[in-house]
N, C-alpha and C positions, 0 to 999 in steps of 0.2 A: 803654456802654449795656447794658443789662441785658436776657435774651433777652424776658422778658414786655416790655419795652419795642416790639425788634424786632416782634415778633409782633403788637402792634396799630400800626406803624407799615406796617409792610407791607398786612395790612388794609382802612385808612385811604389807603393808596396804590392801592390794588385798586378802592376804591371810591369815591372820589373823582378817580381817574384823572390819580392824580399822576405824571408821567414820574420817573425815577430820575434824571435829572441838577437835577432842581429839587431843591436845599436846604429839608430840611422836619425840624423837632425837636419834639422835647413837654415841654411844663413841666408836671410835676407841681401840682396848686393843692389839692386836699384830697382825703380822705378819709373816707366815711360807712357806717354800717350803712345795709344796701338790705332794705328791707319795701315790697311795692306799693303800702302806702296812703302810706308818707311820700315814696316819686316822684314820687306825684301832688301832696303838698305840692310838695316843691323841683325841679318842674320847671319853675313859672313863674321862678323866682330863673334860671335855665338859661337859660332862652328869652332874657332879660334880660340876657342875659352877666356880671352883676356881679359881677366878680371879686370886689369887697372881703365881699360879701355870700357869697358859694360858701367863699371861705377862712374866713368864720367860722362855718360851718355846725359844729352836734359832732351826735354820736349816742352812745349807750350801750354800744353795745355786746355781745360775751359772751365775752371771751378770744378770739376768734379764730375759734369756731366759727360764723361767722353769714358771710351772701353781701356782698359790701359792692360801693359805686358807687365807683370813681375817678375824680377830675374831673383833663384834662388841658386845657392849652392848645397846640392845633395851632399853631407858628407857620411860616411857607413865606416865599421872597423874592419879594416885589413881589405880594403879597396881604395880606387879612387875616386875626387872627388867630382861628379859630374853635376853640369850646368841642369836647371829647370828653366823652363818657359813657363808662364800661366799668361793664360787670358783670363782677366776679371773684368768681368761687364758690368756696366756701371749698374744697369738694372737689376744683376742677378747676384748680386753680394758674394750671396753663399752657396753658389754655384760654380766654382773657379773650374776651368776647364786646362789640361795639360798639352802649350800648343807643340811643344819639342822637348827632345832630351836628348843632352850631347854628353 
């Protein structure tokens, strides 16, 4: 696992008040350029859980210097599976911040 992984799993533990002995991973599902106005688009696709619709999502892009959304899937034993949001700023790597959880 990768430490930005760690870091919003622990988080996600923090805030959801998940015990450490309950088994919990995250599936990566895509990747977007993050502008306020197109959250506001793709937040009802979120709400929605639709995976197949979240993994076909693109953006433009700019080389790397723009903030971007990572969509994960929280998965835990004998629950379900819920969506993550992160903002990762481009500047802040290792700083990923938790913008929803559906």
């Amino acid at each position: 696992m990768h430490k930005f992984d760690e870091i919003i799993l622990t988080e996600l533990r923090e805030r959801l008040k998940i015990p450490t002995d309950i088994s919990v991973t995250l599936e990566f599902l895509n990747s977007i350029e993050y502008r306020q106005a197109n959250y506001s688009d793709v937040k009802s696709i979120f709400e929605k859980q639709d995976i197949s619709a979240i993994k076909s999502l693109t953006s433009e892009g700019n080389g790397g210097t723009s903030d971007n959304l990572l969509i994960y899937l929280l998965k835990r034993e004998e629950e379900s599976d819920r969506l993550i949001v992160v903002l990762d700023k481009f500047d802040l790597w290792s700083d990923p911040s938790i913008l929803d959880i559906f």
